[in-house]
TILO-333227 format. One record per residue (C-alpha): z, y, x. Coordinates in steps of 0.02 Angstrom, whole numbers, plus 50000, padded with zeros to 5 digits. Layout:
// residues N
ZYX;...
//
This chain:
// residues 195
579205441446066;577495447246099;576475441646256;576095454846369;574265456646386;573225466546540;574015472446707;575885478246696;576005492846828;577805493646844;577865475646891;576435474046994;577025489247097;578665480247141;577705465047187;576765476447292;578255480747355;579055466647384;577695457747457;577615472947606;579405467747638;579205450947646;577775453047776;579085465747875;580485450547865;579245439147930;578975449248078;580745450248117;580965432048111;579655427448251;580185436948402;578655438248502;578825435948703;578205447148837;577475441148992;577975423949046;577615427149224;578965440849324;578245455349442;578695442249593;577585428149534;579115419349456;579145412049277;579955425749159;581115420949026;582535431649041;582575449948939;583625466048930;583645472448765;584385489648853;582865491148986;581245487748873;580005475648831;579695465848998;580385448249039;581195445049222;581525429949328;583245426449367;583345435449527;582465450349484;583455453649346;585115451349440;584375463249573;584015474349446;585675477649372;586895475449504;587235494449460;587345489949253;588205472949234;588715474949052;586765477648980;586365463748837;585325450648934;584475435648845;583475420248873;582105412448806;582105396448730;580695386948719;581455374848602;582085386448483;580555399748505;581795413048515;583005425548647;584765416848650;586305428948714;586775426048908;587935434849016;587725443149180;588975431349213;588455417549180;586685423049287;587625425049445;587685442549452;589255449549559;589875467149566;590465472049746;591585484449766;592235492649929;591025495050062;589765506449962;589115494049885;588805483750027;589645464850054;591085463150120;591675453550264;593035445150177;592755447050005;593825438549842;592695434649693;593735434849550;593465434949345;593775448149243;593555454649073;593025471749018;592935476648864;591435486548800;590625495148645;589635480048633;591085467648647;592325459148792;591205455748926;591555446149090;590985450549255;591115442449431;591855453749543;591935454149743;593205465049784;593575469149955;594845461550050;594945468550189;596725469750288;596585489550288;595455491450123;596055499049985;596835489449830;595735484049661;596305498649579;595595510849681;593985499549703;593635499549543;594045516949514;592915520349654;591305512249574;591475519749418;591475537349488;589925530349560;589205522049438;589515537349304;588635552049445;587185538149465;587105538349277;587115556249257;585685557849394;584545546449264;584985556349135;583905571949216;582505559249226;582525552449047;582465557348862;583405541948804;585295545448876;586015532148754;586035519748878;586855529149021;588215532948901;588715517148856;588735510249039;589775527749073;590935520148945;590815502349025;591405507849181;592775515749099;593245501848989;593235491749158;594365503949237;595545502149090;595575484849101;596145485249276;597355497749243;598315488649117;598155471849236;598815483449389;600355487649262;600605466749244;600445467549426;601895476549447;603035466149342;602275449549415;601025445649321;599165444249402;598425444349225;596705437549317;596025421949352;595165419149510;593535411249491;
//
């Protein structure tokens, strides 16, 4: 076979190539972190990957998205030099329902599950419970009429509607949740776990 003398184009184009890839994949791997110190002062470590670049503390982020519980929300591990998955959850965040929004006097905090486009998600709920207030149903029905004309307000103020849609569709996924639960209810079964 002969030996291949001088440059070989074709071959040093696809290192060329290759190389540019490698340095893309290398920037993939290292996630880079934004500030480590929240708008309050607090250390930042927590990020929505639905709300942009910036890191939150704890409790700004839960204040932040009491209106959009099913966002993707991650934390940053020192250890591991990377954004691990969290939940809302698992943050403390709690939906209320009933009372516009504000708490109730005698609230129940339960678990449920909605599912999503981005998977099953659970959210702590405070639904009102109130002698004369009205059952979960409704309350949930309630805040996702809400929550879908507060999306479609955004919408007028942003390019990007992608987001609003899939919390539209959270909400609804939510509401179908409860609606096959309130059919268990019927025949017995809660189908919830109070947390």
């Amino acid at each position: 076979m002969p030996v291949m003398q001088g440059p070989n184009l074709a071959n040093d184009e696809v290192l060329e190539i290759y190389m540019g890839i490698e340095s893309i994949l290398d920037q993939v791997r290292w996630q880079v972190r934004g500030s480590t110190v929240c708008e309050c002062g607090q250390p930042a470590y927590l990020h929505c990957n639905d709300c942009g670049p910036r890191d939150f503390c704890q409790q700004c982020l839960v204040a932040a998205h009491a209106a959009h519980p099913f966002h993707d929300v991650r934390a940053w591990s020192e250890s591991l030099s990377y954004y691990t998955h969290t939940t809302f959850y698992h943050l403390g965040l709690r939906l209320q329902l009933g009372h516009s929004g504000e708490p109730c006097p005698t609230p129940r905090l339960e678990r449920r599950e909605a599912v999503t486009l981005r998977g099953i998600k659970t959210v702590a709920i405070d639904f009102c419970a109130c002698p004369d207030g009205p059952s979960e149903y409704d309350q949930i029905k309630a805040h996702a009429a809400t929550a879908n004309q507060t999306s479609d307000s955004d919408d007028s103020d942003s390019d990007d509607s992608d987001d609003s849609d899939s919390d539209n569709d959270d909400n609804e996924n939510l509401l179908a949740a409860s609606e096959s639960e309130s059919g268990s209810e019927a025949s017995g079964n809660e189908g919830s776990t109070s947390a």
